[in-house]
Each structure stands twice: as structure tokens, then as C-alpha cells.
C-alpha positions in Angstrom: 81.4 180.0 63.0 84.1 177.2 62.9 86.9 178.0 65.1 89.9 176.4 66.0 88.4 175.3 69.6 85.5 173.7 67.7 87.9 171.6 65.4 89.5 170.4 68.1 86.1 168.9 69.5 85.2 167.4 65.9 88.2 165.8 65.8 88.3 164.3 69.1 84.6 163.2 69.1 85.4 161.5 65.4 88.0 159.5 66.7 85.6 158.5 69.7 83.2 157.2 67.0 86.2 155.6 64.6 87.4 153.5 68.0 83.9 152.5 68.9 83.4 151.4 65.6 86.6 149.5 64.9 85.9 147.8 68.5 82.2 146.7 67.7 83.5 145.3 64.5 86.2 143.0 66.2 85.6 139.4 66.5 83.9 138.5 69.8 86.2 135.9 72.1 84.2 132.9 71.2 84.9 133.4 67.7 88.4 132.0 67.8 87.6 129.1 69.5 85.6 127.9 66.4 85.1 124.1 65.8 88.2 124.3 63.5 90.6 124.8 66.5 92.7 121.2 67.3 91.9 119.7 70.7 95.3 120.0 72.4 95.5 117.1 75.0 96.3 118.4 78.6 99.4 116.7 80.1 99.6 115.9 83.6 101.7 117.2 85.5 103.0 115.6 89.0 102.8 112.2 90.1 100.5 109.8 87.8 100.1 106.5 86.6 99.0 105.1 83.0 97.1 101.9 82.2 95.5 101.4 79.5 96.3 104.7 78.2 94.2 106.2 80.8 96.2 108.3 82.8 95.1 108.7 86.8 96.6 111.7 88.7 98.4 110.2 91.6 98.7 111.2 95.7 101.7 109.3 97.0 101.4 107.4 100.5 104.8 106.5 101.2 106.1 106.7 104.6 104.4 104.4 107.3 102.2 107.5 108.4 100.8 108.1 105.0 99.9 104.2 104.7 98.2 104.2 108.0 95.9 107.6 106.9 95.4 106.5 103.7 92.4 108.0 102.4 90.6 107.4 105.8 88.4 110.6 106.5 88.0 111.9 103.5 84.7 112.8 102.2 85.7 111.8 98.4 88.3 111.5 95.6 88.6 113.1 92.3 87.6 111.2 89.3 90.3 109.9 87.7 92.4 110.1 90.4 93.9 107.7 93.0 96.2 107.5 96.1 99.1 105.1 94.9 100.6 103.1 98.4 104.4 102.5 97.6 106.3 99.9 99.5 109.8 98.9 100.0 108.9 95.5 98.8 106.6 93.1 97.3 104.4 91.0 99.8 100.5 90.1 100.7 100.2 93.7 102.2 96.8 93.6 104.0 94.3 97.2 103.7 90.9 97.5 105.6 88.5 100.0 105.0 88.6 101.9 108.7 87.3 105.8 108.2 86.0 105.6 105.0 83.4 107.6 103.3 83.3 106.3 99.8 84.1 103.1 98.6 87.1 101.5 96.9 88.8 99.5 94.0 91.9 98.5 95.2 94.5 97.9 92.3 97.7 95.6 93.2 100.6 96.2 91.3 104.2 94.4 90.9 106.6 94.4 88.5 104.8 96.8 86.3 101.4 94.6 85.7 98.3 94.5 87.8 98.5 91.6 89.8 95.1 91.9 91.3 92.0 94.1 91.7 89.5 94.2 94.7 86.5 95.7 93.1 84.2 97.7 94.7 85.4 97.3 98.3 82.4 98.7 100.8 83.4 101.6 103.1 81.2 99.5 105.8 83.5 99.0 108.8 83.6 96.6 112.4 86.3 97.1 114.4 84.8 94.1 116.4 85.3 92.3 113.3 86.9 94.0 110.7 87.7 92.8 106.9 91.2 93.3 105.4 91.7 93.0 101.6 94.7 91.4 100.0 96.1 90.4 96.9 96.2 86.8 95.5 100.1 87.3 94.5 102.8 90.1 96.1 102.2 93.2 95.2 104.7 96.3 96.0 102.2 99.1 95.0 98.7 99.7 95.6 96.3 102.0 93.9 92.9 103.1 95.4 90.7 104.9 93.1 86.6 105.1 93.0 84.8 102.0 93.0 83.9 101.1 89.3 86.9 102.7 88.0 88.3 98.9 87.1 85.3 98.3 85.6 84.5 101.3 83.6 87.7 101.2 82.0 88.3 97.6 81.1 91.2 97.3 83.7 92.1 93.6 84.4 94.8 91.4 86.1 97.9 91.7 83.3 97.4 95.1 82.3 100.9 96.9 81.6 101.4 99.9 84.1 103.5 103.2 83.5 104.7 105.4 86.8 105.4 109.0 85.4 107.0 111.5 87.2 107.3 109.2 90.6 111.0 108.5 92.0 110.7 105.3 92.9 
């Protein structure tokens, strides 16, 4: 015998089934990220520099104690990613490799345009005799990044540079 309590459970249980089934039928998550989607190209945001439209996020050493630190101690650096050493001028500013745990390219910068690049600076270090690395020409900025950066990317003395979001 049907009664009005045993409607009540039909109902409920139908609508049980009608959700699960309109659920199961939805498109999984990976189905709208098809092939068919545009690649939207991620912005950086903070402090970066752009040469040769490749764009290198950017840590700022610009008071004397973030020169002096540097990247000394660190155990490695992001790819695509540098420490940019700002100065209040151009000159022959000399950098050794004191600390360091990875080794170097060393871009020098004035006037917009890469004045010089030390390529794959060793991280071996004598402080009985130590090396220091400098730039043929004055240079006011310098960038670190991971050895072979220069090279992997075509980077050479000349090459336009673009500071974005730095106040310099």
C-alpha cells in the first residue's frame, strides 16, 4: 500500500538518483583545458629585466650591504632569474666569487646595452689569492644569473636592455 510516507521516500530517493546522474554526466576538469584553449603568457610581476625578449625575474642588491652579500651562501638560483647589482654610477666595479656555491655569468650593463659578459665565472675561491672580475668598459648595473644563461640565450655585448618595475 502506497502511502503518503512512502511517496515521500520515492521522491527523495529519485532526486538522489536525478543528481547523481546529472553529476556523472558533467564534464570532468580536464575537459576545459582542451588543446583549443589560447596559451595566455604569464606576466611578471616585481622587479625584472628584458633582453632579448627574455624576461629574467630580478632580486635587487642595492645598498652597500646587499653588494657585499650578494649571492654569497646560497646553495642556488632560479632559472631564469638573476640578482641585478645597482650602482650610483658607472665605473670598472670589481666582483669576486667569495661564498659561492654555483657558478656565474656576470652581465655588465650601462646605458641600457650590455657592455660586457663574464661567462661562466667558477665558484672556486683563494682568499690567499683571490680573482676579481670586471668589465672592459664602465658599467652601472650588474646582473648575475646561472652560468650558460648568456650562452643559451644568444646574449652578447650590444644587446638592448629593458628595467621593468625597478625605480631607478
Amino acid at each position: 500500500m502506497i502511502n503518503r510516507k512512502n511517496i515521500f521516500w520515492l521522491i527523495i530517493i529519485f532526486f538522489i538518483i536525478l543528481t547523481a546522474v546529472i553529476i556523472i554526466s558533467l564534464p570532468q576538469s580536464s575537459d576545459y583545458t582542451s588543446e583549443k584553449t589560447p596559451e595566455v603568457k604569464k606576466e611578471l610581476v616585481g622587479p625584472h629585466i628584458k633582453i632579448k625578449e627574455k624576461d629574467i625575474k630580478l632580486e635587487l642588491a642595492t645598498t652597500t650591504k646587499d653588494v657585499e652579500k650578494g649571492l654569497s651562501g646560497r646553495i642556488s638560483l632560479e632559472n631564469n632569474s638573476g640578482m641585478l647589482f645597482v650602482f650610483s654610477k658607472p665605473y670598472r666595479y670589481s666582483f669576486w666569487m667569495r661564498d659561492m656555491n654555483f657558478p656565474l655569468d656576470m652581465i655588465w650593463i650601462n646605458d641600457g646595452l650590455i657592455v660586457d659578459i663574464s661567462e661562466n665565472v667558477p665558484n672556486d675561491f683563494n682568499p690567499a689569492s683571490p680573482t676579481f672580475y670586471q668589465p672592459l668598459s664602465p658599467a652601472q648595473y650588474v646582473l648575475e644569473v646561472n652560468a650558460g644563461f648568456s650562452g643559451a640565450n644568444n646574449i652578447k655585448i650590444g644587446d638592448a636592455v629593458s628595467f621593468i618595475n625597478i625605480n631607478l
